[in-house]
Each structure stands twice: as C-alpha cells, then as structure tokens.
N, C-alpha and C positions, 0 to 999 in steps of 0.2 A: 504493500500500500504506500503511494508517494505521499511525504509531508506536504501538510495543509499551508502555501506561501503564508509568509505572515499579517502579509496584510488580510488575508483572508483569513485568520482566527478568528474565532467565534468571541465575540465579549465575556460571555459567560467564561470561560476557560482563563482569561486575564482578570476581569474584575469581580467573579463569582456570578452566582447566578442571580441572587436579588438585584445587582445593581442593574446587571445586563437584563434583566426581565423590563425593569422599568423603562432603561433606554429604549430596547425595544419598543413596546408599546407606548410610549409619550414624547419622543424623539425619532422613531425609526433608526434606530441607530442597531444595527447587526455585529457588524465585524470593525476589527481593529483602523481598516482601512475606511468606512464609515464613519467614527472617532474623529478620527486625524482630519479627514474632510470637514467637520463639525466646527466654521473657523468661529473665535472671536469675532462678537459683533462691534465691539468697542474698547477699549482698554482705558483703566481707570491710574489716576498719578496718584498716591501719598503726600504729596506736596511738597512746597518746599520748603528748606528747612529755614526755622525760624525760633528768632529766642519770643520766651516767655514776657517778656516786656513790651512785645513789639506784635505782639496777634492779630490777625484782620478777621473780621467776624461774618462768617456766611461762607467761608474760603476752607478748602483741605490745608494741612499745613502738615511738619512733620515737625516734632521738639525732640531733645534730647535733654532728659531731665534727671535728678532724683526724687526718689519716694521718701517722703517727709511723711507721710502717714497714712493710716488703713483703717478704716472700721465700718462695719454693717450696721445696718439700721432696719428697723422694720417698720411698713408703714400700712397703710386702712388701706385697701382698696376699692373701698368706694360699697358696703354690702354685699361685697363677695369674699371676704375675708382680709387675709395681711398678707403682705407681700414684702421681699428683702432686698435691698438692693446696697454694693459697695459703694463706700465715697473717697478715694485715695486723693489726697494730696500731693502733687509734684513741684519740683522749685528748681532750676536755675542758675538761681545768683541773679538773674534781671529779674524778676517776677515768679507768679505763686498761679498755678491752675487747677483745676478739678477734674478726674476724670471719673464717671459714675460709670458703673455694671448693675445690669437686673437679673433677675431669672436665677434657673439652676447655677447657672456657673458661675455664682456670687462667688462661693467658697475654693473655688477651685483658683480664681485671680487672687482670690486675698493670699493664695497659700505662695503667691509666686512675687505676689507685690508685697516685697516684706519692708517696710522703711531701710532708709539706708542703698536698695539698690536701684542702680543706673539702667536707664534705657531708654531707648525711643520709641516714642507715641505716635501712629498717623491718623487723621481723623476729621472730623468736620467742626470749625469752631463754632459752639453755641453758648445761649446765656442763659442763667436760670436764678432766679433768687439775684439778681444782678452780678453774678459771677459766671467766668469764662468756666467754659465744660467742654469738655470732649466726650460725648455720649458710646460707651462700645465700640473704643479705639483697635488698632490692628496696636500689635506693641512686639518689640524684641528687644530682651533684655541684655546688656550688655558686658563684657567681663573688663578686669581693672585694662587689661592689654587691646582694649577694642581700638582701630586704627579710625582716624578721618573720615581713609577712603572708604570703608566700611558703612560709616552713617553712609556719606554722600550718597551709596550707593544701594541703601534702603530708600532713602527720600525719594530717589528719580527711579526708581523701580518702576517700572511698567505693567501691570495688575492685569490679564486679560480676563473680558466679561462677557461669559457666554451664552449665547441665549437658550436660556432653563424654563423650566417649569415648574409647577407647585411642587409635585411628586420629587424633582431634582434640584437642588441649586446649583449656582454659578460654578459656587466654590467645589463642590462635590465632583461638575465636569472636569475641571480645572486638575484636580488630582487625578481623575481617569486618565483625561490626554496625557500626563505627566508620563504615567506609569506603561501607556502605550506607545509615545517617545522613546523612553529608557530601554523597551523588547524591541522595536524597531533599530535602534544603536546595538543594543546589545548582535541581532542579528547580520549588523552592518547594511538595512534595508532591504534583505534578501525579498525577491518577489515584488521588489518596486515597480511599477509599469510606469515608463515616461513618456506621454504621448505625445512630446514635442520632438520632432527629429533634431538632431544635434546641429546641423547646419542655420534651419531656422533659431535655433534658441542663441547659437552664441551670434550669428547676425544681427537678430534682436536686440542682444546683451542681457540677456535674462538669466537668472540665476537657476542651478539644477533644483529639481524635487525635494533633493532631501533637505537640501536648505531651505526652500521655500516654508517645508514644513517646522522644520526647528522655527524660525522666524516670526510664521504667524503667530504658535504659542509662545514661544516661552522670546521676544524680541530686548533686547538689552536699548535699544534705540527707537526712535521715530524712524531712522533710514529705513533700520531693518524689517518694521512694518511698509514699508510704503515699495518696498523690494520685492518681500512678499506678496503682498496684493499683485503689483503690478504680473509676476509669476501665473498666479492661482488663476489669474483673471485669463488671461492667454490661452491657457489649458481649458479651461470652458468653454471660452470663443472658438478655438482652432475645434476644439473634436468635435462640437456643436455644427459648426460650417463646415467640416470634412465630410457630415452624415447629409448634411443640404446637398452639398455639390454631387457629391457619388449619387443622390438621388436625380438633382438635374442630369447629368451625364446618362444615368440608364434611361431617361426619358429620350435625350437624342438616339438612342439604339430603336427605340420602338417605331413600328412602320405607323405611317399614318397616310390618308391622301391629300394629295394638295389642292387647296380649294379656291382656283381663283376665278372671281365675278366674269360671269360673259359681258363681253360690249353689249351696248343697245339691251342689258337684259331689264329684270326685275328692279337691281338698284338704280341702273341708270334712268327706269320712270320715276323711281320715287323719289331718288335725287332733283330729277326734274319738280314735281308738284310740291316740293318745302315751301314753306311762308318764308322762310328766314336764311339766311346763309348762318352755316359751320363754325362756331369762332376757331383761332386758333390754334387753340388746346386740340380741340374735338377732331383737325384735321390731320396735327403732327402724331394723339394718339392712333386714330387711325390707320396712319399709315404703317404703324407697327403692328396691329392688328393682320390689316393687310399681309406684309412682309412675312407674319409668322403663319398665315394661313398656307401659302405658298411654296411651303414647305413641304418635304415628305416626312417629316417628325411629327406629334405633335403638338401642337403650340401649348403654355403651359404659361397664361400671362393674369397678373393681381391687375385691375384697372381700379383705381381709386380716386375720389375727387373730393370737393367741398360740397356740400349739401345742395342739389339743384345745379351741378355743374353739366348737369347734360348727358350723364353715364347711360341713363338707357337708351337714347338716341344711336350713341358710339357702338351698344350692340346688339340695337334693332338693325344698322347699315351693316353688323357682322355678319349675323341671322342673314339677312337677304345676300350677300356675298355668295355664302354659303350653299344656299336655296340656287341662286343662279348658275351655281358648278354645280347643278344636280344632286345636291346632298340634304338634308333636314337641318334642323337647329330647334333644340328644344331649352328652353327655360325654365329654373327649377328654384320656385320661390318658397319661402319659408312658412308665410302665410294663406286661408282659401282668401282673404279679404287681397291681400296685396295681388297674387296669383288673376285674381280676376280685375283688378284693377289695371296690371299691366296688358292684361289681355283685351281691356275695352279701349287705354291709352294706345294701341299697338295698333289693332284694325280701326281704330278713328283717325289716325296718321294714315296709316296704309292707304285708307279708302277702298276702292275698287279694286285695288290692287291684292285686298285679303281674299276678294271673292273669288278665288281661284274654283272653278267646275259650276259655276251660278251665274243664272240670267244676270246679264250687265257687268260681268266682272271683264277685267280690262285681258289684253291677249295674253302676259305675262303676269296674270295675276298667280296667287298659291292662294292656298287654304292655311288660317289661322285657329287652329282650335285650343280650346281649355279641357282640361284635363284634372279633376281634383276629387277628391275622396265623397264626399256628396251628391254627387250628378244621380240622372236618373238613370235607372237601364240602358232603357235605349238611347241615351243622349251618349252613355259610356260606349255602348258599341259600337255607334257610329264614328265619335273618336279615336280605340282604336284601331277599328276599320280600316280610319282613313290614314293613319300612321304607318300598318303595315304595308298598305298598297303605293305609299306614295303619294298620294291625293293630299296629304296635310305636309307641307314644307315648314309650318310653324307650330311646334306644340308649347304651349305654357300651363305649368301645374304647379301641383305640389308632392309631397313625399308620395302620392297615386303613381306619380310617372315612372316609381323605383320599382313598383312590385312585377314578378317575375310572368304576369298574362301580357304584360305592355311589351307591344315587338315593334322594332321600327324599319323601314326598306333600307334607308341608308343615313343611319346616326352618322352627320359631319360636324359638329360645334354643339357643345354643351355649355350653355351660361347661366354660373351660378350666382344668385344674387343674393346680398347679406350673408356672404360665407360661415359665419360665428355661428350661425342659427342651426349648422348640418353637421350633421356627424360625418367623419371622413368616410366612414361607412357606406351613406349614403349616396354620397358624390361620387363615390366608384362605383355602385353597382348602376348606376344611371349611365356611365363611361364603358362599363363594359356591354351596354347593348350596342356597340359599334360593331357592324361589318359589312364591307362593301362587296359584291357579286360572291358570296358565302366564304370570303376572307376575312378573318377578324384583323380588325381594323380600329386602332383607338382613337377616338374621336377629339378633335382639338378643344383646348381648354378655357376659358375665359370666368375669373372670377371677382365680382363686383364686390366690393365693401360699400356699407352706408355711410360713415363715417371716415374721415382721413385718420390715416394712421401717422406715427412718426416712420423716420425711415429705417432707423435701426428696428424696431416692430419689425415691415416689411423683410429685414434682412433676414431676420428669426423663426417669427411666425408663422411666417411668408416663403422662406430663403427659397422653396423649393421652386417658385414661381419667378419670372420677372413682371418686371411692374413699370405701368403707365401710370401717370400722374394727370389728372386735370387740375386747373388751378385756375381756370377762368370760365367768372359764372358767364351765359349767355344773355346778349344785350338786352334791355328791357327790365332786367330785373329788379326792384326797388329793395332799398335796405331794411334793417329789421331793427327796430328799438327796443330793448329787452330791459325789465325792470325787478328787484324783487319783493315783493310786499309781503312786509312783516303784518300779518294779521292777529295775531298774539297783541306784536306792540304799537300797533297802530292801526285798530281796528275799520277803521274811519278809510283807511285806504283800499280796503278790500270792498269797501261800498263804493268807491271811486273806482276800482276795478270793473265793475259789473255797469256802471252810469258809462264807461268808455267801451265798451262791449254796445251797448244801447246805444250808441253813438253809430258805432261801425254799419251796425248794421239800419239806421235810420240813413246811414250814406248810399245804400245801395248792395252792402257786404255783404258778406257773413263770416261767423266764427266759431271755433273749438275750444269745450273746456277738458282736460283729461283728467284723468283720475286712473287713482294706483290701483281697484280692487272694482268688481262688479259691483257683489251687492245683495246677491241672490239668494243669501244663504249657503251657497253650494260652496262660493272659495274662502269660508270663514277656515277650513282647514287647510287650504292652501296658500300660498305666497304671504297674502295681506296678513293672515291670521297669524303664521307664524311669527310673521313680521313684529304683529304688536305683541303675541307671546314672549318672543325673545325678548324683546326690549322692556318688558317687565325688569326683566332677570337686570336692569342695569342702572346703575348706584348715579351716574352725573346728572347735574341738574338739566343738562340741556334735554335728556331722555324723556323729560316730562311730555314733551308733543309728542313723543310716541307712545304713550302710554296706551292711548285711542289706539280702536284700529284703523288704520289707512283709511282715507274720503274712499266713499263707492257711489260708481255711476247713477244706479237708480236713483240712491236717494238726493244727492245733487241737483238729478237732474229734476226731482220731484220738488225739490225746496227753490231751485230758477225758477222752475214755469209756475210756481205758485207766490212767488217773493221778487225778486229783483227783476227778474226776465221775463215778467208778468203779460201776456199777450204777445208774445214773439213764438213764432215756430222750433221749438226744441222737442231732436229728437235723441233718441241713446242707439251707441255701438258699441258692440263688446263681442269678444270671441264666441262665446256658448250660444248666440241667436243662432237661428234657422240661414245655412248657407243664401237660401232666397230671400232672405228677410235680410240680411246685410245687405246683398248689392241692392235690391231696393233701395233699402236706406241709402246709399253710397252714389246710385244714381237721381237721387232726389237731392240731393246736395251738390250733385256738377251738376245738375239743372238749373239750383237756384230756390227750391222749393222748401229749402231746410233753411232758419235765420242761424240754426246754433246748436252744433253737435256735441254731445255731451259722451265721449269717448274712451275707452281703456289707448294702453298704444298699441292697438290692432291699426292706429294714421298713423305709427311711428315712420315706416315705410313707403315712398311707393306712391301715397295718392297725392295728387295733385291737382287741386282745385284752385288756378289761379283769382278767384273771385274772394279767397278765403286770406283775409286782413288780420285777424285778431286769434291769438292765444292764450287761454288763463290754465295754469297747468296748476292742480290743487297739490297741495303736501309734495311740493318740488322736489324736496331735500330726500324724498325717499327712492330718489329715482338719480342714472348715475348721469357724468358729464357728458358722453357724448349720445347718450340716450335723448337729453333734455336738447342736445344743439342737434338731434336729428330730430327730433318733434319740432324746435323752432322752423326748420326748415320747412314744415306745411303752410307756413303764411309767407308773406309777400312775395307768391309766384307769379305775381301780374306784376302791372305797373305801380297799383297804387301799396303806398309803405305798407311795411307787415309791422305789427305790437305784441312782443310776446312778455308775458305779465308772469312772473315765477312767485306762488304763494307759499307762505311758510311759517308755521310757528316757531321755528327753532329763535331761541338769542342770539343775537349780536355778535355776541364771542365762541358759537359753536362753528366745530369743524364743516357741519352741515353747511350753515349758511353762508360761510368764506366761501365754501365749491360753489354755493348759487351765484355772490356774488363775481366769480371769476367768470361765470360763464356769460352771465349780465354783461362782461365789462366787454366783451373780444368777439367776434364773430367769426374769428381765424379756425376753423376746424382744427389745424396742425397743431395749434397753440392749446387747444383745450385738450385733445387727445394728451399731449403729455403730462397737462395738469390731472387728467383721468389714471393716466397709467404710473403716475408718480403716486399717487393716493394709494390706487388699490394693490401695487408694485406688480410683477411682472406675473405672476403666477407660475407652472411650470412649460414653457415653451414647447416643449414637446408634448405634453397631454394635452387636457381640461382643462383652462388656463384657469378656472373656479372650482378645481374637483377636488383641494384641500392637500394632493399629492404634495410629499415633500417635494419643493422646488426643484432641477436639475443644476439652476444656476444659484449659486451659494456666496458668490465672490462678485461675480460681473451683474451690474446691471444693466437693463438695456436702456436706458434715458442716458446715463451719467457717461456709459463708455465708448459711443460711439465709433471713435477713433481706431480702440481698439477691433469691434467687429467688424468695421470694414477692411482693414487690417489683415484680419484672420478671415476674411471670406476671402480677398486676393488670394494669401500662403495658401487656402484648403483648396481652391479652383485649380491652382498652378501643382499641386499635390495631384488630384483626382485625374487632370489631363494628361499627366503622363503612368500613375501607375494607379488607375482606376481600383482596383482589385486589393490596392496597399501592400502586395507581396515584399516588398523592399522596407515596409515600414511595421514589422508586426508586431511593435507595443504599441504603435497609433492605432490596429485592428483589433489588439486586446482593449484599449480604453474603451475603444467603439463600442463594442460589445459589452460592455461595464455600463457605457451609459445608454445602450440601447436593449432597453429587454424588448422580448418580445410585443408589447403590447403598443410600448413607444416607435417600435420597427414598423410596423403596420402606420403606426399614425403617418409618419412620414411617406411609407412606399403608398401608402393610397392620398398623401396630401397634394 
C-alpha cells in the first residue's frame, strides 16, 4: 500500500479526531493540504511599544512592566450570583496601570503574576473607574536575561486571524496550521503539487509554494504577507484560466456549420423595413457575431450590454442570419411571461416576415412560434410539428424546449437569454438537439446577460465564452431619475410618491409598482416568508423593517385602487396566474388599457412598454443591485423621462439603504455591478455562485485583482495552445484535478 502524500493526510490523524470532526463539518476542512489553504483573513499587531506614562486610549499598545501587585475580588453579578475576577497592578518607573482577568482563569494568572515579576503586556487600552486597564491582555513573562531585541520583537509580532466559527476559534486554527506547518517541514513538503511551471513563476518573480505557505501563517513582516498573497493569488488565477482555456480550445475541435446570411434573403428584408438605423455598438457587435457564425467551430460568445442597449435586436439579426443559411435559431428564456413577450416583440418587428406558410406572409418570410410548458394540445403539436419539419425557423420558449419529445430539422444558433436563471444542464441539452442531414452537429452559441457584468466577472464566470460588449443605448432614449424614499422617516414622501404616479399617468402614461412577494397565501413558505422568518433571528436595529413580511402584490395592489390610486386602472402580475391571464394582462398594458401595474419581477426582464414613465418599487432594500437597475430599466423606453422611486424602511445608516442609495446615484450598469459583486463577494466561480459551497477562490478576488486575471488568462491560453492535454506540465494537471471534481468539471464542459 503506497503512503498517503502529506498533504493528503486526513486531519483527524494530525489533530485527532474531535478537532478534525468539527473542521470538517463547520469549515470543510478535510486534509492537511485543506488547512494550509485555510489562509488568514487579516493579521492583528500587539502594538507598539510604549511606557506607562505615555498610553493612548482606544489604541493596542504593548508595555513592559513589573507586577506591583495581585489580588481577587468577588463581585454580585447582577441576580445571578458572584463572580471573581483579578486586578494586578503593573509599574514602570513612568506610570502605574491595571490589568483585570475574569472567569475560570482568574487563579491560574494570579499563580503566574506573582508581584515582583517582569513582563510584557499586549492589549487594548481602556478606562474604568477612571483608570487605565488593559482588559485580558496577551502577556509573556520575562527572565532577568531577556534581551531588547526580544521585547521589540513580541510588540511587532504579527498575530494571524482566521476566519473561525463559534464551534472553533481563531486561536484554536492558528495552533492547527502551526502543527500542520511543522509535518509539512518535518517531511521537507513531500507530495507538494506546484501548479505554476517554473519558467512562468521565476519570470513573474514569485516566490515557491512552500514559502508562500510558511509566509501566509506564520509572516515575520508586512513584505512577507504581501509576497505571499501576491503567490496564493496566481495559483488560483493560472489553474482557474488553465480549466477556461483547455475548455475554449476543445470547443474549437468541435464541428459545427457555418452559417452565413444569403444576399437578398430574410435579413436583408428586414434590415430593409427598420424604423431606425443600428447604432454603433449594435453594428461592431454584430459583426463578431457575424465572423463567429462563419465558422466551422462553434461560436461560443457572452453579449452583454446596459439595460435597453438593444441586445435583443443584435440576436433577432443573428436568428435571421441563421434562418437564411437554412438553419433554425431557437431562444431559451427563463420566464413563460418574458418567453412570450419576446415572442410578441419578435413577430411585431418581423411583421410579414414571421408569417412564413400564411396568406400575406412576404416570399422570405419563416414561421415564428412559442413554445412553453402551458400551451394547449394542439397548439403544442403544431409547434412541434412545425420544428421538426422545418416550417418554424424561429422557436422561443422556455425550459418546454429542453424536454427530450422537442426534435428540431436543423438546430443552427441557440440564444440564451438571462444566463444566471439556467442550469448548465439545461443549456446543453437544448445544444445537443443539433444535427445537420443526420450528423450531429453543435449548434453555435450566443449568451445574453440582463445586467452588465465587470470584466474580470466575464473572465471567470464567463472565461469559457468570448464576449461582446454594448455600451451605447439607442437614440431616442430618455434618462431615468431615481430617488429613495425613506417611508419609515418620512412618511409624507411616500404620499408624494403615489401624487407623482397620479401625475404620470394624468400625462398620458402609465406605470409599475413591484413588490417582493405575491400574497396569496401560497409563498408565505417560500422566499418572502423565509425572508421575514430569518430576519427574526437578527439582533440590529436596522432589522426592525424586516420584521414584516415583505409588501405583497394583492394586497398593495388592493390598498392603490382603494387609497391613493383611487379611480385609475390597476391591475396585478405575478408568476402563479393562468399563462393566458398574464399575457392578457401584458397585452392590455402595451395597449395602453392598464394606468398601473402592480407586479412581482416577473417585468424584471424583457418587457418593454415604451409608454411606461414611472417606477415605485416597494421594500427596495430586499431586493439586490443589479436586480433593482434591471427593473429601473422598464421605464423610460420612449422619449418621455423615466422616474424610478426606490421605497424603504431601513435607517439612514443601514447597509440596506447605502446599496439603495448607490444605485439612486449612477445609472452606469458597470458601476453598480461591482458595487453588487463587492457586497455579496464572489461566491464560488465555478459552481452556484449562491449555493453556500466553500469558495474555490480563497486569496484572489475578482473586483480587486484584475490585473492579475488577465495576466493568468494570457500565461493559461499560451499554456493550452501549445500543450493542450498538459502532458509537459503534470503538477499543473494534478492541481487541475484538485480543483476540479467532478461536478465543477461538468459545470464548465457544459458552460
């Protein structure tokens, strides 16, 4: 049987089995090499050193004193009996201080702090009874022969503090790592995996593994943290974008067809009948679009833009490309409310052009159909009927299109829209109904975000795609004034909200209020409810607005049409209606028939009612940043200005309402996305970015390091293209394989 490498010990086996039960379970913490990755989040100083005559209060500091005296006291605590605590005296020569202990280990400090002996105190200075205290100092006692350099070098000690939990403390890891360092040396790092090639790391000028690790724990300097980091971080980035690239690179192996638009066909009528010309954005992404269809790979591209930048336009003209080299394009949206929204926005563009096999449809028209989990019998069959035969060039759905009855003639373009919303799962098996004259054949890729991401995002979350950027909304569009009304502290504004609501819509308008929760009864156990369950459980004052459950649409919308919005047309949307009872609603509202929707964000997405002015989005704060600037994005799709009104109980000073006001202040999509991804931090990159996994990335962040990701996406491309397979590199294919199980392997070969 071959020895188990060391870093691959089992914790139990180093720190027994209680300790390792608990890391396990409240840390995830398995093996030796688990530990060691477990870096300090922060490292705390002892302070500096300072005489007793001279103390700054509220400051760590470190003294070197003697013990002038000792003694226990007992004291009432308060109805729950007596309690004991030490009071030693220390002195100097410049000054006199106090250092107090509580608790069990009253007697065990007295037996150590006997008057007479010397040592140094670290701690935090406080007052009490108008004397200076040091409350439950760190201390080491010192002999007649203690040197200078000795103190000096207690004070500037560098303390690393790791992130613990109840069941563990700081201090408790701190001796683990110690003890896992010291088997590590002892075995001279036997079974170390470095997954930096040697060429990249002294290029770089980065320091080896085992340093990096000594470093992080136990660092004698600021250098040698800021050496380390710069190390740890690399090693995340590089193996991170080595698993990206090796995935791009297998995508160029796979066959695909190329799909370029005929002259005179389909796009070139519908190019012809636009109202509007292309802005700039719309025509440079395009043409990547374009370039990547024409491929015989297939294309594998993130299109992202600012809210109302035109994204569905760029791949309705892809769709039709498509269709005009004989192929399909189907769309796969996350919602049945979006799903049919873009499908009524899609053939109301098209025109005649959707009515491909119908009296009056133009000579190069297709058929445009919907496809979503509600339809009727025969409305399904004929959909896909007309899928398999080729009759339908456009299908739009939702999760309906994935299941294994849906056959298509010849899948060429898959567009996914609102990516976050789909399992990777999903998006593959919609990709593998590709094939062309009974050749499987992967169909080319196109995936929308609603939201702009930052770019390192894109690098990571994204890496395996390339990415279009739009960044220019199209002319016409009016700006958006966003405000947030504290209704708690100023109640009186919330009735000013709903008078300019009564406004908009005496202009001619209409508008949306949303809301976090239905209402029905039915999601008191779901999202809303846990919502306000949780935030029982929680001690700050600001918690007090969630005490409530989350506003719900009914009753809202029951207390407008009977209170404030008294004689206006308001109706309610929400996920659980009848699929035909939504788009009703939905088409009574781009009608003009509706003064004032009262919504979950089933409008988060997708619809667009340029008539629609005004926004009041109830209990804001419960909802995240780029969620709120993709709801603002429903209003001011016409000309006239959009008002978006963010309401909230929280205080002043909660975390809550700083994020409302951040998003109030910027209409920058880029800008708020980092504000978003900075809050909730990165999640794990390669799963569920919300699914609670411990993180992958432990050292790199992706806001802060930019520099370095792109960095290590270069070295990991220029790695992949010449030795794809990593045979030249096999500690870079053991890391791999460390940080890719199984399950993270999947997310990527199907991302």
């Amino acid at each position: 049987m071959e020895p188990v490498p060391a870093l691959d010990e089992p914790l139990k086996k180093l720190l027994g089995a209680a300790t390792a039960k608990v890391m396990a379970e409240h840390l995830d913490l398995h093996t030796v090499g688990d530990l060691l990755h477990h870096y300090p989040r922060r490292y705390a100083e002892r302070g500096e050193l300072t005489a007793l005559g001279e103390l700054p209060l509220d400051e760590h500091v470190t003294v070197v004193a003697q013990v002038a005296d000792a003694r226990v006291l007992t004291f009432n605590k308060g109805g729950r009996g007596t309690g004991q605590r030490l009071e030693v005296t220390i002195t100097d020569g410049s000054g006199r201080m106090q250092l107090v202990f509580f608790g069990r280990a009253v007697f065990f400090h007295q037996k150590e702090l006997l008057p007479g002996r010397r040592g140094m105190f670290a701690g935090k200075v406080g007052v009490f009874n108008r004397k200076l205290q040091l409350s439950h100092p760190e201390y080491k006692l010192l002999d007649a022969d203690t040197s200078d350099e000795t103190v000096k070098a207690f004070a500037s000690e560098l303390l690393p503090i790791y992130p613990a939990v109840k069941q563990l403390e700081s201090w408790t890891i701190e001796q683990s790592v110690s003890i896992a360092l010291d088997s590590m040396e002892a075995t001279s790092w036997a079974g170390l995996v470095d997954p930096l090639p040697t060429a990249l790391r002294e290029g770089r000028g980065l320091t080896d593994l085992p340093d990096a690790l000594r470093k992080v724990h136990r660092p004698h300097t600021k250098a040698d943290i800021a050496q380390a980091r710069d190390r740890l971080k690399w090693d995340e980035a590089f193996v991170l974008q080595v698993a990206l690239a090796r995935r791009r690179y297998a995508d160029t192996q796979l066959p695909a067809v190329a799909r370029r638009p005929a002259p005179d066909g389909l796009l070139d009528a519908f190019d012809a009948k636009l109202p509007f010309t292309l802005t700039d954005g719309q025509r440079r992404v395009t043409k990547e679009i374009f370039d990547d269809l024409a491929t015989e790979h297939p294309m594998h591209r993130l299109l992202q833009g600012e809210v109302g930048s035109g994204k569905t336009m760029v791949a309705l003209r892809a769709m039709l490309a498509v269709v005009d080299a004989g192929g399909q394009a189907a769309m796969l949206a996350p919602t049945e409310v979006l799903a049919q929204q873009h499908h009524r926005s899609v053939t109301e563009m098209m025109g005649e052009l959707a009515e491909g096999g119908m009296l009056g449809g133009s000579e190069h028209a297709t058929k445009v159909v919907l496809l979503t989990g509600s339809m009727g019998v025969a409305a399904r069959r004929q959909a896909l009927l007309d899928l398999v035969t080729g009759e339908a060039g456009i299908v739009i759905g939702t999760h309906a299109l994935i299941e294994d009855k849906v056959q298509f003639h010849d899948l060429g373009l898959v567009v996914v829209d609102e990516q976050h919303r789909f399992g990777v799962e999903q998006r593959d098996a919609l990709r593998g109904k590709g094939h062309t004259r009974g050749e499987k054949r992967t169909p080319h890729l196109l995936v929308m975000t609603a939201t702009p991401i930052p770019r390192t995002v894109a690098m990571t979350v994204f890496g395996d795609l390339e990415t279009s950027v739009l960044d220019q909304l199209p002319a016409g569009r009016s700006p958006i004034a966003s405000h947030v009304v504290p209704a708690a502290d100023k109640p009186h504004f919330l009735a000013r909200a709903w008078e300019r609501v009564r406004e908009e819509v005496e202009n001619g308008h209409q508008a949306y209020v949303v809301c976090p929760r239905i209402g029905d009864g039915e999601d008191e156990n779901g999202k809303g409810g846990k919502a306000a369950k949780g935030a029982k459980k929680k001690a700050a004052p600001e918690d007090d607005a969630e005490k409530r459950p989350p506003l719900a649409v009914l009753d809202v919308a029951a207390q407008l049409g009977a209170g404030p919005l008294a004689g206006l047309r308001v109706e309610v949307l929400h996920g659980r209606m009848h699929p035909d009872d939504k788009d009703d609603v939905m088409r009574r509202v781009a009608a003009g028939d509706v003064d004032v929707l009262v919504a979950t964000t089933v409008i988060e997405v997708g619809v667009n009612v340029p008539n629609a002015t005004a926004m009041v989005i109830m209990d804001a704060d419960r909802f995240g940043v780029s969620q709120l600037h993709q709801l603002r994005g429903r209003v001011g799709r016409g000309s006239a200005p959009g008002l978006c009104l963010l309401v909230s109980e929280m205080p002043e000073a909660a975390p809550a309402r700083r994020r409302l006001e951040a998003v109030a202040s910027t209409l920058d999509g880029f800008e708020l996305s980092r504000i978003d991804l900075e809050q909730r931090r990165e999640g794990d990159v390669l799963g569920q970015a919300q699914s609670g996994v411990r993180s992958s990335l432990r050292m790199l962040t992706v806001i802060e390091d930019e520099e370095v990701i792109a960095a290590a996406r270069e070295e990991a491309t220029a790695v992949v293209r010449t030795d794809p397979e990593l045979e030249s590199h096999p500690a870079l294919r053991t890391a791999l394989d460390a940080l890719l199980d199984k399950e993270r392997e999947e997310f990527l070969e199907k991302g």
